[in-house]
C-alpha positions in Angstrom: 0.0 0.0 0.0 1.5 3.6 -1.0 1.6 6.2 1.7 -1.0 8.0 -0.6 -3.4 5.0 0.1 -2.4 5.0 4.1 -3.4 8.7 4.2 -6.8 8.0 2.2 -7.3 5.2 4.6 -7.0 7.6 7.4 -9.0 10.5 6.5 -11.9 7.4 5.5 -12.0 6.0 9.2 -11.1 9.9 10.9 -14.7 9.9 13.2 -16.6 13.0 11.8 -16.9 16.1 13.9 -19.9 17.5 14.4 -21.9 20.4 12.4 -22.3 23.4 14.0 -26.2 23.2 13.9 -26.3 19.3 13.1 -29.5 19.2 15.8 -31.2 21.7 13.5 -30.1 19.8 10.5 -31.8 16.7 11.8 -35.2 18.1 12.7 -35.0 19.8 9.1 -34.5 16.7 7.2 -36.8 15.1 9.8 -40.1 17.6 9.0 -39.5 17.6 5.2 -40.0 13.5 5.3 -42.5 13.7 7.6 -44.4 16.5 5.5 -43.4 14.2 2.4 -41.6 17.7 0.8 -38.1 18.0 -0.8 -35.4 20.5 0.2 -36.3 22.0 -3.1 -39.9 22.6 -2.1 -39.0 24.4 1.2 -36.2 26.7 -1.3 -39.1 27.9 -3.8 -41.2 28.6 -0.3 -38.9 30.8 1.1 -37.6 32.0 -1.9 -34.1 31.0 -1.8 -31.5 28.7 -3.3 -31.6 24.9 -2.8 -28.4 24.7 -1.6 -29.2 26.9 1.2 -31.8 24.7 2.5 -29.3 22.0 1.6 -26.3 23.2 3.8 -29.7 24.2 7.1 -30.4 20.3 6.6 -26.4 19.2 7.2 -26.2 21.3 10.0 -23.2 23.9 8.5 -25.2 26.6 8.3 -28.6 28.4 10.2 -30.9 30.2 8.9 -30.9 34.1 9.4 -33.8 35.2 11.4 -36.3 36.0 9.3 -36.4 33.1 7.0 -36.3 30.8 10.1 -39.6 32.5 11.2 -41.3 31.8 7.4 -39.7 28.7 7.9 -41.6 27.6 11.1 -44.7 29.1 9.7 -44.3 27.1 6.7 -44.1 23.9 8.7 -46.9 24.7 10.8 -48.9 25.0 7.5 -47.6 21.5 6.0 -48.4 20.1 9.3 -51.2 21.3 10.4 -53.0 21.0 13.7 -50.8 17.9 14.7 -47.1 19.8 15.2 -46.0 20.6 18.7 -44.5 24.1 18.9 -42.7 22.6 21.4 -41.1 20.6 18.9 -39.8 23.3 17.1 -38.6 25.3 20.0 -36.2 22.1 20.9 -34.9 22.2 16.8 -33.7 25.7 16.8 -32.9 26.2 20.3 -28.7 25.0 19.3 -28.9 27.7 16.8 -28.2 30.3 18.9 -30.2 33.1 18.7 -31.4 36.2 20.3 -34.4 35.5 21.5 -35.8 38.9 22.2 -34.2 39.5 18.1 -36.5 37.0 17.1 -39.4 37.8 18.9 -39.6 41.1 17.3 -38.8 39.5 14.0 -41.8 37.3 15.0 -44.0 40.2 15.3 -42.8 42.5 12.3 -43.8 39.3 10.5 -47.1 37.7 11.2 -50.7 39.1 11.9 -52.7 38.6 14.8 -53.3 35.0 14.9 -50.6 33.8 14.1 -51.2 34.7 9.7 -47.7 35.8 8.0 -47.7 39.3 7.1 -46.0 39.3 3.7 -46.7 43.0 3.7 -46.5 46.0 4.8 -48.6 49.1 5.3 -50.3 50.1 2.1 -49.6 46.3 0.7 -46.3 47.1 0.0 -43.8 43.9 0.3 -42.0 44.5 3.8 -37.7 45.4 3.7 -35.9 43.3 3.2 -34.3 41.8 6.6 -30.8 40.7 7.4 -29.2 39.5 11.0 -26.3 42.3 10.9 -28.8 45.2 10.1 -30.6 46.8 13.4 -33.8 47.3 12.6 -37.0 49.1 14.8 -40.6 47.4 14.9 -42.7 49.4 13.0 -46.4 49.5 13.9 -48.8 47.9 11.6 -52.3 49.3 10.7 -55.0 46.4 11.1 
C-alpha cells in the first residue's frame, strides 16, 4: 500500500466532527420527510436557493432570522393541527439566537393570529431583513 493509500485510509475511518447546527439539520431533514416535501420545495417557499436549505439540513449553516420564522410558519402549515411548537422550539434552540431578536422579528412578521404578514402598510412587500442590520418594529395598521 502507498503512503498515498495509508493517508486516504486515514482521512476514510477519521470519526466525523460535528456540524455546528447538526441538531437543527436533523429536525430539518426530519419535518420535510415527515411533510413528504423535498429541500427544493422548502427553497421555492422561502424564496431562496436549494443549496441553502441544503447546507440548514447538514447542519453547516442556520438560517438568518427571518427566513427561520417563514420557515416555522411554513411547517406549521404543511403540518397542520398535529405539530407541537414545542417541537420546534427544541430544533432551533442549538442555533443560537437572540431570542428577544426573534421575537420582534416574529412580530414584524405575522398578523394577529398567528397569519404571516408578507406585507406592509399600504400592501407594500416589507424590507428586506438581514441579521447584521438593526432594525426598529414598526407599527402595523389592522
Amino acid at each position: 500500500m502507498t503512503s498515498q493509500h495509508t493517508m486516504l485510509a486515514a482521512v476514510r475511518t477519521r470519526p466525523s466532527t460535528p456540524t455546528p447546527y447538526a441538531g437543527f439539520g436533523e429536525a430539518l431533514k426530519d419535518w420535510l420527510l415527515r411533510t413528504d416535501r423535498t429541500q427544493k420545495e422548502l427553497a421555492h417557499v422561502l424564496h431562496v436557493d436549494p443549496s441553502t436549505v441544503t447546507n440548514w439540513s447538514q447542519g453547516q449553516k442556520r438560517p438568518e432570522c427571518r427566513l427561520l420564522i417563514k420557515m416555522l410558519a411554513t411547517f406549521r402549515g404543511w403540518f397542520g393541527e398535529g405539530w407541537d411548537p414545542l417541537e420546534a422550539l427544541d430544533a432551533i434552540a442549538c442555533l443560537g439566537y437572540d431570542w428577544p431578536k426573534v421575537q420582534e422579528v416574529s412580530a414584524r412578521h405575522f398578523h394577529r393570529g398567528a397569519m404571516l404578514n408578507t406585507c406592509g402598510p399600504g400592501g407594500r412587500p416589507l424590507a428586506p431583513y438581514s441579521d447584521t442590520a438593526s432594525f426598529r418594529l414598526r407599527p402595523r395598521s389592522m
